[in-house]
N, C-alpha and C positions, 0 to 999 in steps of 0.2 A: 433552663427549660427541660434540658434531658434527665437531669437528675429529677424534678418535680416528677415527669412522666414514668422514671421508673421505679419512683416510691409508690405510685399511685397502683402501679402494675403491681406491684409486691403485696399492698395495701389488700387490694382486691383477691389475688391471688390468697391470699393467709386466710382473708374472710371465707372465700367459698369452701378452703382445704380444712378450716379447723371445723367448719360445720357437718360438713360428709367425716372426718374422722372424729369428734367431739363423743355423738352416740355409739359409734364405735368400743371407743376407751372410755365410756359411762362416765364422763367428766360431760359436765357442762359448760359448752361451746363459750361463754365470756371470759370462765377460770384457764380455757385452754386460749384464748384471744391472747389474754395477758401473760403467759407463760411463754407465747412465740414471741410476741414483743420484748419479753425479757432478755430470751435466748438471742433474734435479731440486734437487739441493742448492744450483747453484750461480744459479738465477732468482735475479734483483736483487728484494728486497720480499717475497719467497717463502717464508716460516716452514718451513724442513723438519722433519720428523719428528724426534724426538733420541730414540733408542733406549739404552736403560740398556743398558751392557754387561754388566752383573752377569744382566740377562734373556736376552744371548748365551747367554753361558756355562751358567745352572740353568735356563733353560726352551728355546733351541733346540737345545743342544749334545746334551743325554742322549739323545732318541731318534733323532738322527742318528749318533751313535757305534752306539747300540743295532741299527741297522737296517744299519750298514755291517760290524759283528760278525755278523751274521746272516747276511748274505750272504756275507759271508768262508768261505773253503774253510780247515776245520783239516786236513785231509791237506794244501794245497799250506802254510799254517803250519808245520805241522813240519816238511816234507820242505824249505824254504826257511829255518828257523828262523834258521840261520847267517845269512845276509846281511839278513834282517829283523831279528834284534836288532844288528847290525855297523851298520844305519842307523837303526834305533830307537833305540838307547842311544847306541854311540860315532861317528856323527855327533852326536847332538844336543850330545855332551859337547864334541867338536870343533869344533862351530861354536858355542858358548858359547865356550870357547876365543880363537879365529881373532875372530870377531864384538868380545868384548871387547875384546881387543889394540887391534881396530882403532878401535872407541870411545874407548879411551883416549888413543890417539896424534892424534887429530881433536880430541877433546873433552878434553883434560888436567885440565881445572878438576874432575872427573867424581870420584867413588871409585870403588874397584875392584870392589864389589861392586855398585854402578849400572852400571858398564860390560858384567859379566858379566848382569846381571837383563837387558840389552838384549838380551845376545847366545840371552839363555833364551827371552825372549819371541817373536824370531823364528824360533828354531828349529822351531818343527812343521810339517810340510806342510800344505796341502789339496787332500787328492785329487779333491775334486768336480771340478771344474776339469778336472783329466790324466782324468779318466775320462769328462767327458762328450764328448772328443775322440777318449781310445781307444777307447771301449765302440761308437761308429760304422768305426773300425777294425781289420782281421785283426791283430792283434799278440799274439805268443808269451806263453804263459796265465803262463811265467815271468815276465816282466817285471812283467803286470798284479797279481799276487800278491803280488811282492815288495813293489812299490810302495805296495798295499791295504794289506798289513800292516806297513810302517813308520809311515803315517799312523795308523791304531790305536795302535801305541805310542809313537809321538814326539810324540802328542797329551797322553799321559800323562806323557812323562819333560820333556817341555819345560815344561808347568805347573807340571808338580811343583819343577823347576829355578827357575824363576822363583818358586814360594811361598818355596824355601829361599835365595835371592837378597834378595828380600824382608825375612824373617825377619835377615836379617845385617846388611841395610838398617837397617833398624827399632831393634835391638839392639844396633850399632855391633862385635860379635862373631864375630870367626869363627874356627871351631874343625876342622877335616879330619875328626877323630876322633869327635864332635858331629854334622855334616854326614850322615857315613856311616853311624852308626845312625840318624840320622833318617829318612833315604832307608830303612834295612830294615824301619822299625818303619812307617813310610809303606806300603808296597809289600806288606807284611804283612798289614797290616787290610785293604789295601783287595781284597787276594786272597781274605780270609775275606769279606768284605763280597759282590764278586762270586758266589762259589760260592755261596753262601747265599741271591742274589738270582735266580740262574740254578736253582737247586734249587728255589725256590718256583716260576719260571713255568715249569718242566717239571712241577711237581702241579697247576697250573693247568690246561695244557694237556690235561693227561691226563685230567681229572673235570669238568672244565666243558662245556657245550655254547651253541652261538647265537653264532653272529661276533657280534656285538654288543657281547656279555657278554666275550668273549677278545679284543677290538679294546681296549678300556677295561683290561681286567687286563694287556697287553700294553703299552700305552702307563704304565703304574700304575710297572710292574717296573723300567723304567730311570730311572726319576723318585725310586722308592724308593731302590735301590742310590747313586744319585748324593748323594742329600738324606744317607743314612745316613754315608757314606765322609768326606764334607766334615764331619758334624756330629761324625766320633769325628778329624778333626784328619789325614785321608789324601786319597787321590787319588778322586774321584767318576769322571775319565774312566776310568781305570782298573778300578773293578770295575763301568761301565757294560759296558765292552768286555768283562770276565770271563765275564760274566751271560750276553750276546748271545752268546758262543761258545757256554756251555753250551742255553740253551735253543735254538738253532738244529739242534743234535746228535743233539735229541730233534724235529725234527719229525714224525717219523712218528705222534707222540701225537695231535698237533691233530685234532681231529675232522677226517673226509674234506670233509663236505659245508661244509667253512669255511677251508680252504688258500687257497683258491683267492680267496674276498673278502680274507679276512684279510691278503693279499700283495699285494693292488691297492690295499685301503684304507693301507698302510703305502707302498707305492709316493707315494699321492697328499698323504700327510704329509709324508714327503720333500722331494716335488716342492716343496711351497710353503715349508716351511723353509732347503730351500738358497736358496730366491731371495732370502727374506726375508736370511739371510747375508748375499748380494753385493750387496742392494740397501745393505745394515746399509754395510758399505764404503764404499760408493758414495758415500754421503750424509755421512758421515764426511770424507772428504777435504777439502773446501771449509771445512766449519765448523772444520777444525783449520788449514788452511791461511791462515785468514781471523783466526785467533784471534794478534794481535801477540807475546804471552805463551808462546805452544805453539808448532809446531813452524814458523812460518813462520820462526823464523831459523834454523833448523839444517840448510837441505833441501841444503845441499853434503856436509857431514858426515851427514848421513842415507843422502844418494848412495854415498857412502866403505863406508860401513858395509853398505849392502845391495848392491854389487857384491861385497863381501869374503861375503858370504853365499853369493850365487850361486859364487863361482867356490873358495869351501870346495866347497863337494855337489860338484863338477868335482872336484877336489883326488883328495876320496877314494874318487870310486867305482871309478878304477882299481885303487889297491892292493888295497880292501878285498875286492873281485870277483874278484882272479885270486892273491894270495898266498900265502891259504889251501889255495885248492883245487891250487896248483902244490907247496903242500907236505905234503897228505894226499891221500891215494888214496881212502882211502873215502870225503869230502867229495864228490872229484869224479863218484864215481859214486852217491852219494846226491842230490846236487842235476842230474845231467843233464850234467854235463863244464863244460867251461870257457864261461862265456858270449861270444856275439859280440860284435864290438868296437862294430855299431852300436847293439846292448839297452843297452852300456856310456854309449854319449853319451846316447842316449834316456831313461833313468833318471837320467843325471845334469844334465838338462835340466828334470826333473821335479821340481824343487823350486818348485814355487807357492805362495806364504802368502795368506791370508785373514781368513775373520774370526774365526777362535779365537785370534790372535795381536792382532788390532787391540781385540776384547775386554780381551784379559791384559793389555794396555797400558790400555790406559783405566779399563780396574778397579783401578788403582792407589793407592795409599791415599793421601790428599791432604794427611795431615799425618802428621809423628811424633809419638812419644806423646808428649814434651815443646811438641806446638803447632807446632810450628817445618816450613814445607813440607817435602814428601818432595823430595829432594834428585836434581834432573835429569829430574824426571816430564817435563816437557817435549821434551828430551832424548829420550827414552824413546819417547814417542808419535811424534816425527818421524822416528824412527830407523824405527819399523815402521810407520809410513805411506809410507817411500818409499820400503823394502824389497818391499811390497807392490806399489805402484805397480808397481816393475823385474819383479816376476817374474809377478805377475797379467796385466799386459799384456804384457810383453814378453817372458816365455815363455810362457803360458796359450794368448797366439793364435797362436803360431809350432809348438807338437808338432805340431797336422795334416799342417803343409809340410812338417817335420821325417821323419814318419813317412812320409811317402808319397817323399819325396825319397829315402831311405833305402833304402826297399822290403825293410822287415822282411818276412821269411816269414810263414803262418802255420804255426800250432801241430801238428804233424801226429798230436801224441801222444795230444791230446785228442780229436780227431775219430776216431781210432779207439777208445779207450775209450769215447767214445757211440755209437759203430756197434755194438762187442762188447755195450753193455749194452743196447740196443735189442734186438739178437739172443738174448741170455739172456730181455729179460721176455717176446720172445714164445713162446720155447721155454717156458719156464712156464707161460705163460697157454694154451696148445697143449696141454701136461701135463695142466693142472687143465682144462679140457674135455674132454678125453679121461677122466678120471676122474669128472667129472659126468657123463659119458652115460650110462658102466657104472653108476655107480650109482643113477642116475632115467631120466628122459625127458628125450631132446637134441629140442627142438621142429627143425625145420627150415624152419619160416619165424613170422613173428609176426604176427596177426593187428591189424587198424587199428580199435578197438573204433567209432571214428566212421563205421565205413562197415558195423556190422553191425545198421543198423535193422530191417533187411526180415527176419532169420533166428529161425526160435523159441526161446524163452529156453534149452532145454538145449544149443544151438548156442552163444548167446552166451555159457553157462556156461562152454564147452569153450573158447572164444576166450579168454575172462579166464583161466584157467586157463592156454592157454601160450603169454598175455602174460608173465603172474607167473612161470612158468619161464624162459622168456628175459632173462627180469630177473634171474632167481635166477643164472643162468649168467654170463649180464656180471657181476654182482658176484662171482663165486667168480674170474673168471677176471681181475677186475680187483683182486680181493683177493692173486690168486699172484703179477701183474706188481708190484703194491708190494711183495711181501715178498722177493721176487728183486731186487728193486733197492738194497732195504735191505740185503741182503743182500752185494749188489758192493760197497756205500759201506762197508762196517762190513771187508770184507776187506780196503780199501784198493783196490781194481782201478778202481773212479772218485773221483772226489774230490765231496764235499759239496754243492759248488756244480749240479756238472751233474746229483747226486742229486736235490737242490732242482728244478733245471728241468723234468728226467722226469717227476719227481710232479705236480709243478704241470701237467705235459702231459698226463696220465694222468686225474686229478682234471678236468680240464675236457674231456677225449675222453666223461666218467662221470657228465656233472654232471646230464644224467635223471635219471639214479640218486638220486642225494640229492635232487634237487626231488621225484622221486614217494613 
């Protein structure tokens, strides 16, 4: 118990101290996570923490997918749909692919179906990392979208790749025909799984009241969806992510007077689950590196293998970004024309791996059913620990230089869609005042009841009086700016995401209002 408690204190303590010094030393806060993790792991006499990867995966994983669907824009989803599934699916397939070959030809002694489980395991991004680089930088809202929503799905298709890698492991079996229904019968439930889990926290949302109560069934939702998906034999990231698009779609349900915590408290969840993440890395490295048996002797062929990763994403983001759209017309003007050639290197720079991959490694099964070790687990773990290694540091801390060396534009599309819908809520809000007047009493100033001691009570009656209409008025007129807004989001004229921040801007311009 003491030792738990004082990993936890160390835990914490790393998270708030690499953040206050992160911008400091213009590294970003996840690449410095895992560098103290490194250096903690690697104290001579120093017992580090050893974090079950199986608690990566089912207890940090679901409500960070859950929170990065939520935030996710499903208008710039679809309107990107094409290049998000082109590196959601057919990269991850590709670099399973490209990644095996190259395990095989380093590591011969290998099966072919351990060669590709490596090439599965490293194939997911982690965007924490690329976005707490861009999210301080002006970079074109396409890029950032694209890249959000591959990580949502190459989270799903690379695990899932690696269960069914696994599965062929295990069974000494593999069948094309077998494979591909598995994958639909997979992809299937775990879509009925999500909908079903996103449909509940929209009844939630809509009949509940108390941040509290919605903090706790909000955290419930992606915990449910993930536990259910795994236990019927399908993808958990996947109908976590379903769930998160659906109940994001509906925030207008959430009570007013609870947006606004509800986003901060989910904010500060976050915050300490991705550090816990990078520190999970960090502290990983050494103990594996230090382990005779694991991956200290594969770190050449690990190297082989995670440069072949890096410079697959290179490979294909050119064709994949400009062949379609040079060969449909409506592509091209559905996604915005052809992208620039620097979004092209920048995105394709943006492959960081983390600890969804160093989990899927190490959750590895340690025997087959016959007793007999699982064949190249070692293999496995060095290959994604030092693919890690190349692209956490070695690209993680270089997108800033990148970005700013470059001098991406910013987005000029978005800045006017929030200029147009700022100008709509207040044309609303303008409307619905104008129609409160006519139909009661427009007070024209509000009285400070703390300063109406000295006056006799049907005076003070009259102040209280049009307090309460002034109050009545902010809320009608703060009632039209939300439904004006909802309104733009639901035509498509803004997209989700800057819907989300309006509100949340709105809600805290109001928040009298719900405290009285």
């Amino acid at each position: 118990m003491h030792g738990t408690l004082s990993n936890l204190i160390a835990f914490l303590g790393a998270i708030g101290l690499a953040s206050v010094v992160a911008p400091r030393l213009k590294v970003p806060a996840p690449v410095l996570l895992a560098v103290v993790g490194l250096a903690w792991g690697s104290i001579p006499g120093r017992m580090a923490p050893d974090i079950d990867p199986h608690v990566v995966l089912s207890v940090f994983l679901p409500p960070l997918l859950y929170a990065e669907a939520w935030r996710a824009s499903w208008h710039d989803f679809r309107r990107w749909l094409r290049p998000i599934l082109s590196l959601g699916i057919g990269l991850v397939a590709f670099t399973i692919l490209t990644a095996g070959i190259a395990a095989k030809l380093v590591l011969p002694g290998l099966d072919w179906s351990v060669c590709f489980l490596i090439g599965a395991v490293v194939s997911p991004t982690d965007t924490v990392a690329v976005h707490a680089v861009l999210a301080r930088l002006r970079v074109p809202r396409r890029i950032t979208a694209i890249i959000g929503g591959e990580s949502l799905i190459n989270d799903a298709t690379g695990l899932l790749g690696a269960q069914l890698a696994v599965v062929v492991t295990l069974t000494g079996v593999f069948r094309a025909s077998s494979i591909v229904t598995e994958f639909a019968r997979i992809s299937a439930v775990s879509l009925a799984i999500g909908v079903a889990a996103g449909a509940l926290a929209v009844g939630i949302n809509a009949r509940l009241r108390g941040t509290a109560v919605l903090f706790v069934f909000s955290l419930f939702v992606p915990y449910l969806a993930f536990a259910l998906a795994e236990r019927a034999g399908a993808s958990g990231v996947l109908a976590v992510v379903v769930a998160g698009f659906i109940a994001s779609w509906r925030i207008d349900l959430v009570a007013p007077e609870s947006r606004v915590d509800l986003t901060q408290s989910w904010d500060i969840v976050t915050f300490i689950l991705n550090g816990m993440m990078f520190l999970f890395v960090g502290l990983a490295i050494p103990r594996l590196a230090a382990d005779p048996s694991s991956s200290g002797g594969f770190l050449v062929e690990g190297l082989v293998i995670g440069v072949a990763v890096v410079l697959t994403r290179l490979a294909w983001f050119w064709p994949a970004a400009y062949i379609p759209l040079w060969l449909s017309r409506r592509l091209r003007e559905k996604e915005g024309g052809y992208p620039p050639a620097r979004a092209i290197v920048l995105g394709g720079w943006c492959g960081v791996r983390g600890a969804v991959s160093l989990a899927a490694a190490l959750a590895l099964p340690a025997a087959l059913p016959d007793g007999a070790p699982f064949p190249g687990r070692a293999a496995v773990e060095a290959a994604t620990l030092v693919t890690i290694v190349v692209t956490l540091i070695g690209q993680g801390s270089t997108i800033g230089p990148l970005v700013r060396w470059m001098g991406l534009p910013s987005d000029p599309t978005t800045e006017a869609e929030t200029r147009k819908a700022r100008e709509a809520m207040l044309s609303a809000g303008v409307a619905r005042l104008d129609a409160f007047c006519a139909e009661k009493s427009c007070p024209v100033a509000v009285y400070r009841l703390a300063e109406q001691r000295d006056i006799e009570e049907s005076e003070r009656r009259h102040a209280t009086r049009r307090l309460e209409v002034s109050r009545e008025v902010r809320r009608a007129v703060w009632q039209a700016e939300s439904a004006e807004l909802l309104r733009l989001r639901d035509g498509g004229q803004i997209n989700d995401r800057d819907h989300q921040d309006l509100q949340l801007e709105l809600d805290r311009e109001h928040a009298d209002l719900t405290a009285a």
